[in-house]
Backbone as CSV, one residue per row, in Angstrom:
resi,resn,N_x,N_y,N_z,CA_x,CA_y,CA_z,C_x,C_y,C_z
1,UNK,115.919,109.377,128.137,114.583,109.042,127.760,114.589,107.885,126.778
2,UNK,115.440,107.884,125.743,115.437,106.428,124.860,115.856,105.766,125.911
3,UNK,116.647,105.296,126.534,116.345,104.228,126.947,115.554,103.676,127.986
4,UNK,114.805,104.462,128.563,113.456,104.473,129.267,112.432,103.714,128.344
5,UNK,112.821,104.463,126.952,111.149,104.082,125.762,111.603,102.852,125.621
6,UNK,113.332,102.472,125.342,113.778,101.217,124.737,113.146,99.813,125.717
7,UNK,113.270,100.316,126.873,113.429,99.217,128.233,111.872,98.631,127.944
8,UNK,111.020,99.886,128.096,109.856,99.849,128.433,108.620,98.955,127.302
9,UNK,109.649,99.248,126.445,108.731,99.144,124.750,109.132,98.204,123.356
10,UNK,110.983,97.831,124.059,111.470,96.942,122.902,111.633,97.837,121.470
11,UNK,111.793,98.996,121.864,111.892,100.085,120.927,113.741,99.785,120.427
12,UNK,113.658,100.280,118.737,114.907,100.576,118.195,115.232,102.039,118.584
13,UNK,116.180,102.112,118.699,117.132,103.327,119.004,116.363,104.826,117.808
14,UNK,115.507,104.489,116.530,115.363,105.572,115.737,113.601,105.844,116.338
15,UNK,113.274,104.407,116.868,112.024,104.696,117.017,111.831,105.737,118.826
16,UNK,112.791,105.276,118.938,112.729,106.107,120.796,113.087,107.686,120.534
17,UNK,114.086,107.927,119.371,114.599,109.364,119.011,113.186,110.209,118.405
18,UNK,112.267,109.570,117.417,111.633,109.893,117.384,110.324,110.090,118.213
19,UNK,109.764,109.339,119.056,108.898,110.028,120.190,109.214,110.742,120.852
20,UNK,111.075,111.122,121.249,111.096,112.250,122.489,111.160,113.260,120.804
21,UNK,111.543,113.400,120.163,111.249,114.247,118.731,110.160,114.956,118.806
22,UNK,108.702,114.142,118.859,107.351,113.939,118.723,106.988,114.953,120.187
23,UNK,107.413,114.573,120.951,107.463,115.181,122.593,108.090,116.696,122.688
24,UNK,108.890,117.009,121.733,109.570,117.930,121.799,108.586,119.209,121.297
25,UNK,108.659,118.670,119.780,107.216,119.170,118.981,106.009,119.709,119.526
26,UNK,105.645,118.406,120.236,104.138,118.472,121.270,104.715,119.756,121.938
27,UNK,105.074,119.504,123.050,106.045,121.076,123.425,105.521,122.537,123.351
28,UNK,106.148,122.636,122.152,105.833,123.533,121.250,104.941,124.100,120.683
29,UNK,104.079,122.659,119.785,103.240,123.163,119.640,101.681,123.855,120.504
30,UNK,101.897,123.234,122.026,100.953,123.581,123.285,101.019,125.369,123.473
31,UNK,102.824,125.363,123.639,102.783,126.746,123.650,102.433,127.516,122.669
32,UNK,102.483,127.563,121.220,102.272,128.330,120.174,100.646,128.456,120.280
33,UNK,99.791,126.988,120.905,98.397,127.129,120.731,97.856,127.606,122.082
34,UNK,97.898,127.665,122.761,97.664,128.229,124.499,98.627,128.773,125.276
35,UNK,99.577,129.053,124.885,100.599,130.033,125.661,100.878,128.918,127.050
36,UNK,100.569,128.306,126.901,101.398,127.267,128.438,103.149,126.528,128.102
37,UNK,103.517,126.695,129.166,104.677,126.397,128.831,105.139,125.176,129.510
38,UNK,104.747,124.046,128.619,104.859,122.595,129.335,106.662,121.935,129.180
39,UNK,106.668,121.383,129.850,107.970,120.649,129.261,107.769,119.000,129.925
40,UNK,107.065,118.318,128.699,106.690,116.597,128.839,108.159,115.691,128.793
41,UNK,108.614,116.112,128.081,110.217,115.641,128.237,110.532,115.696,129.747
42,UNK,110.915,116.736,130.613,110.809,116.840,131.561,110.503,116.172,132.944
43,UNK,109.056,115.935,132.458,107.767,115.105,133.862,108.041,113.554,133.349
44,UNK,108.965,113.266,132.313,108.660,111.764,131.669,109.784,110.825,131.758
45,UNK,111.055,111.852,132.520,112.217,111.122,132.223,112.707,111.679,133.686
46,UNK,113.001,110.634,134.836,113.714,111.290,136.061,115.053,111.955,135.399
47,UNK,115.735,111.569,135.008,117.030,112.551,134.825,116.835,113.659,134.422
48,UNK,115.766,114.074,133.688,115.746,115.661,133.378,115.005,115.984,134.279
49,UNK,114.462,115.357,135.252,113.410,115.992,135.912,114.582,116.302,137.102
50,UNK,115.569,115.486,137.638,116.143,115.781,138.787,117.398,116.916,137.968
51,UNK,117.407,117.135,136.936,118.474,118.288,136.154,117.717,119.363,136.190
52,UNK,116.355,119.267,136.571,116.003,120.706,135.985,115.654,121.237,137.362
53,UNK,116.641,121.097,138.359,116.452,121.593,139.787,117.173,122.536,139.852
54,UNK,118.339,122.977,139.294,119.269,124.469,139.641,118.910,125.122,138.205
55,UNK,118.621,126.297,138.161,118.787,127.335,137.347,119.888,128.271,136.545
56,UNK,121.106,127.781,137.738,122.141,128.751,136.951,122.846,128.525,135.896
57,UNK,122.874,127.783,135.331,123.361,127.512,134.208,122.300,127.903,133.521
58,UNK,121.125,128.573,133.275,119.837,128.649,132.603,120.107,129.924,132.590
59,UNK,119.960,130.424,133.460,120.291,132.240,133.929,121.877,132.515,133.291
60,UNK,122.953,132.230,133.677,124.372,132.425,133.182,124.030,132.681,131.160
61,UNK,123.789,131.691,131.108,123.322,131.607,129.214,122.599,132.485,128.620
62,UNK,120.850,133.236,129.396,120.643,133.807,129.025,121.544,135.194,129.607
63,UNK,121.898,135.278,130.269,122.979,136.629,130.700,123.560,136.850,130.096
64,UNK,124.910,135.915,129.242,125.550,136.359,128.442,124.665,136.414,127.440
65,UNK,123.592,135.826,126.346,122.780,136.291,125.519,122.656,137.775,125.106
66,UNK,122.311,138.242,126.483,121.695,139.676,126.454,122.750,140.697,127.152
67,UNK,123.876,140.390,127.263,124.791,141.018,127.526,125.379,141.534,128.815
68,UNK,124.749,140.202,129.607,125.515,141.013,130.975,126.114,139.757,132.327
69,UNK,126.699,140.482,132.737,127.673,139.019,133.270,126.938,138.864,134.822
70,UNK,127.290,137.626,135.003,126.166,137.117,136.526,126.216,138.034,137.788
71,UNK,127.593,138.654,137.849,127.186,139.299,139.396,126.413,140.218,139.237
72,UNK,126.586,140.980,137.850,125.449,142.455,137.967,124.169,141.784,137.719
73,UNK,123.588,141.082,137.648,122.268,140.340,137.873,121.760,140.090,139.210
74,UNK,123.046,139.666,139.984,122.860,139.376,141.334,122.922,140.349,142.670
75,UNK,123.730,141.382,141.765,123.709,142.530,142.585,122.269,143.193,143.115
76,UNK,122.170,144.243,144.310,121.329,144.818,144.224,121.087,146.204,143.293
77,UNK,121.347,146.076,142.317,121.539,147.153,141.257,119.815,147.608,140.732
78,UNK,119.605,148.654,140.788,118.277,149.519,140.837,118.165,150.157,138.983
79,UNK,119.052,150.221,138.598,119.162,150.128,137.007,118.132,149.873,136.456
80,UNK,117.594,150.750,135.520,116.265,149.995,135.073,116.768,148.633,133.817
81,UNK,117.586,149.079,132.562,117.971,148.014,132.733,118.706,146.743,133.000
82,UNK,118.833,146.663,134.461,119.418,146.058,134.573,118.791,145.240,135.942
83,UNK,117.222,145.769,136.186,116.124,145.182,136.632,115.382,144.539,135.495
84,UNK,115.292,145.173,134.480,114.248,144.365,133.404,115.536,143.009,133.096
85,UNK,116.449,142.713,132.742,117.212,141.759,132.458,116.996,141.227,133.620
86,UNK,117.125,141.271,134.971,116.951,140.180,136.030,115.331,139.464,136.127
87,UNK,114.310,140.598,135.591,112.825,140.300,135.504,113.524,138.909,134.132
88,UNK,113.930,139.389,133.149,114.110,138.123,132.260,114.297,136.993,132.584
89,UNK,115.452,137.117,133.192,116.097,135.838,133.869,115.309,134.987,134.768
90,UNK,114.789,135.512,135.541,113.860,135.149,137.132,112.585,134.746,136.353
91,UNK,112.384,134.991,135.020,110.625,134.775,134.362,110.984,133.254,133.591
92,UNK,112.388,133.509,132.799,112.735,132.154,131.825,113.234,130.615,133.337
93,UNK,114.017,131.476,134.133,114.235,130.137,135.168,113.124,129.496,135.575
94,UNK,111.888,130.530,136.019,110.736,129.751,137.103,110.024,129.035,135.871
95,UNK,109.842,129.419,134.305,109.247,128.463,133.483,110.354,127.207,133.079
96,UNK,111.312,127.344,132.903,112.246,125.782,132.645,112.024,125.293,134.121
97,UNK,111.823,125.879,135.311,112.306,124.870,136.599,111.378,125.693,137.459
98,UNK,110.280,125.145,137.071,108.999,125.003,137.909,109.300,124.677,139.606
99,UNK,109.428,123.636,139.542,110.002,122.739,140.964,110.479,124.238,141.725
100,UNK,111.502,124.920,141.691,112.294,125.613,142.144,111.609,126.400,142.719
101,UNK,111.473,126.432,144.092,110.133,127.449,144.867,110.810,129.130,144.290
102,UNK,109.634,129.877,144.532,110.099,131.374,144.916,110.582,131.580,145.719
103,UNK,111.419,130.948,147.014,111.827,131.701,148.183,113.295,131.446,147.396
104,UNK,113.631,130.000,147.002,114.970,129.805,146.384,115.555,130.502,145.132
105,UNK,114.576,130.971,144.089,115.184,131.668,142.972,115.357,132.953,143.588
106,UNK,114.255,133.577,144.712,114.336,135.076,144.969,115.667,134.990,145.580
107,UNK,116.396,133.805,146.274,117.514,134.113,147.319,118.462,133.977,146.610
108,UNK,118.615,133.374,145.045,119.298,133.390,144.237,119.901,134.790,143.618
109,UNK,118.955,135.335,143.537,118.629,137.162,142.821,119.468,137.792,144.083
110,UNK,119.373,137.620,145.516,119.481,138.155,146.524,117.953,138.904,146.593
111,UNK,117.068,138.052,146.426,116.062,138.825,146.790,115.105,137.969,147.755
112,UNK,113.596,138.281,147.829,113.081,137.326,148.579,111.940,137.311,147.629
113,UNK,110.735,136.105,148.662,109.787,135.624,147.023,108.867,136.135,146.122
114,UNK,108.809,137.322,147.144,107.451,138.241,146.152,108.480,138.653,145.463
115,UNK,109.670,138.979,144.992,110.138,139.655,143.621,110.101,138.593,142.316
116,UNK,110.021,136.881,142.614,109.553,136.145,141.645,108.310,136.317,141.034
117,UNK,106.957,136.387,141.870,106.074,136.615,141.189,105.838,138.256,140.370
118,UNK,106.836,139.514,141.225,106.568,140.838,140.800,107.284,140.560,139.353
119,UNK,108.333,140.056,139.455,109.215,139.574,138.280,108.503,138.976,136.656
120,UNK,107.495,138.234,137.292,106.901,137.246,136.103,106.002,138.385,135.708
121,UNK,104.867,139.134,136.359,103.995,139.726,136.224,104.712,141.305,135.110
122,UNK,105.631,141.700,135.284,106.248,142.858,134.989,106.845,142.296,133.520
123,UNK,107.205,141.357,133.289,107.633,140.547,131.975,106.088,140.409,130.813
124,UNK,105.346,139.782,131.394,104.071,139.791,130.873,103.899,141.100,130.657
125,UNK,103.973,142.292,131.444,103.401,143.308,131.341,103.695,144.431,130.431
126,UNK,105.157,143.955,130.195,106.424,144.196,129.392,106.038,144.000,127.367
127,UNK,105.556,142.418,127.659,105.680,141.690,126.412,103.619,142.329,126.199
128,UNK,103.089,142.523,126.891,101.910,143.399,126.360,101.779,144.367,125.712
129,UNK,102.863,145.408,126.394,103.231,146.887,125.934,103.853,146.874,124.635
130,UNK,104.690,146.237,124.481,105.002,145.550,122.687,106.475,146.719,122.816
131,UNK,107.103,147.318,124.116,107.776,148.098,124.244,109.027,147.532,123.643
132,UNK,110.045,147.984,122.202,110.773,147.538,121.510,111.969,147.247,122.211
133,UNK,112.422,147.999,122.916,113.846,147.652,123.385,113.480,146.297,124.610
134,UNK,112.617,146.124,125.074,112.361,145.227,125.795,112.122,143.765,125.089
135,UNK,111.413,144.062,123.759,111.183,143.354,122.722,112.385,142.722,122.545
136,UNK,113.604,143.159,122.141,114.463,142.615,121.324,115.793,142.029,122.964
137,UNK,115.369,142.968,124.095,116.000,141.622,124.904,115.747,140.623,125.102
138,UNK,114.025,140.144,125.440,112.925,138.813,125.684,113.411,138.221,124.422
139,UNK,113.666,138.459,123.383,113.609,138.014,121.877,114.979,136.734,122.102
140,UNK,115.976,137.759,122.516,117.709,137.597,122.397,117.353,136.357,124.016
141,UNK,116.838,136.726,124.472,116.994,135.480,126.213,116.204,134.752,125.625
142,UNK,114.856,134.558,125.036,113.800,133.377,124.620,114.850,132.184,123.706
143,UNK,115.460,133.162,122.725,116.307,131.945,122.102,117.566,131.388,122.895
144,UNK,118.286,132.074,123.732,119.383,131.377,124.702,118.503,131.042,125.207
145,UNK,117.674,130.533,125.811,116.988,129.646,127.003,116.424,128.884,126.137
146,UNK,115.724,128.753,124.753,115.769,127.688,124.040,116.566,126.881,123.411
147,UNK,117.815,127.323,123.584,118.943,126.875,122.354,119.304,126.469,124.186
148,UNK,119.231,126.633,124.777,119.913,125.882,126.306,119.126,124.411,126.436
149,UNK,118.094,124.498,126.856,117.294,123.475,126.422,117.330,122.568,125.377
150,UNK,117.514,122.730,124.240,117.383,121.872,123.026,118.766,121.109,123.582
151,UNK,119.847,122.283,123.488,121.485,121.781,124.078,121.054,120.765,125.144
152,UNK,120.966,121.267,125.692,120.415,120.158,127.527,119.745,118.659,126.926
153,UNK,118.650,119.118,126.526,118.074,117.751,125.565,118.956,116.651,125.110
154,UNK,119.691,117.266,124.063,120.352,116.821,123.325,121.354,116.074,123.613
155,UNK,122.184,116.244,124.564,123.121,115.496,125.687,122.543,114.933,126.577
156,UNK,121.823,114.821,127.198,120.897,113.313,127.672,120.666,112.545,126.579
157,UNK,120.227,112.513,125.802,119.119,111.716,124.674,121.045,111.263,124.331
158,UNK,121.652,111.738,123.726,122.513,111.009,123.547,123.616,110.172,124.414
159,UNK,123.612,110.401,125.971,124.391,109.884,126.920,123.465,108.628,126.905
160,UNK,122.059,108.544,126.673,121.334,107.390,127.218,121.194,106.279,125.966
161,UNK,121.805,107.174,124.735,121.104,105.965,123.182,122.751,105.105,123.554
C-alpha cells in the first residue's frame, strides 16, 4: 500500500505509513461504532486483496489460539466443543475473506454451504447468550485473528516501503 500512496501522491515513506495507520484505525473504529467488519486496507491495495483469498493460514492461527490442531476441525467430529471452535473458525475466515464463497469454506470444513451461514448465525447467537466458556474461546480466536492480520499487514507495508 505505501507504495501505491507513494506512486500515486509523491508521498514520503512516513507520510504513506501513516494513512494505511489512519486506515487501520478507520477499521476499527467502524467496527467498535456499528459492528461492521470492514477491512479498507484490503479493497485499496490489490496485494492484500488477492492475499486475502485462502483462509488457512487464518483458521490454523486461530486453532492453535484456542487449542486445537487442524485435522480435528476438519474432521467430521459432532463434539460440542469441538463444533463451537469450527463455528469460530468458519465465522472469523468468512469476515477476513469475504470473497471466499460458502460452497468453498464449507468444502474446506468438509462440509457444504449452509453450514457457513448455520455457522455465522450460531456464533452471533453464542456471543448474545454472553455464555462464558464460549466467551473466553471467541475472546482467545478474536485476538489470534487480529494479531494475524495486524502480522499480515505488517509484512506487506514493509515488503512494499
Amino acid at each position: 500500500m505505501l507504495s501505491l500512496l507513494k506512486q500515486q501522491s509523491n508521498m514520503t515513506t512516513e507520510q504513506a505509513t501513516y494513512i494505511a495507520e489512519v486506515m487501520a484505525f478507520t477499521e476499527r473504529q467502524i467496527k467498535l461504532n456499528t459492528g461492521l467488519d470492514v477491512r479498507l486496507i484490503a479493497k485499496a491495495h490489490p496485494l492484500l486483496s488477492n492475499a486475502f483469498s485462502d483462509p488457512r493460514d487464518l483458521i490454523a492461527t486461530i486453532a492453535e489460539a484456542i487449542g486445537y490442531k487442524l485435522p480435528m476441525l476438519f474432521e467430521r467430529n459432532r463434539k460440542s466443543e469441538v463444533v463451537k471452535a469450527r463455528f469460530v473458525c468458519v465465522y472469523f475466515a468468512k469476515r477476513f475473506f469475504p470473497k471466499v464463497s460458502a460452497v468453498s469454506l464449507g468444502n474446506l470444513f468438509n462440509q457444504d454451504h449452509s453450514y457457513v451461514s448455520y455457522s455465522i448465525a450460531s456464533v452471533e447467537e453464542l456471543l448474545d447468550a454472553k455464555d462464558e466458556l464460549f466467551m473466553s474461546v471467541y475472546a482467545k480466536a478474536k485476538k489470534a485473528a487480529d494479531a494475524w492480520f495486524e502480522s499480515y499487514k505488517e509484512e506487506v507495508l514493509s515488503v512494499e516501503a
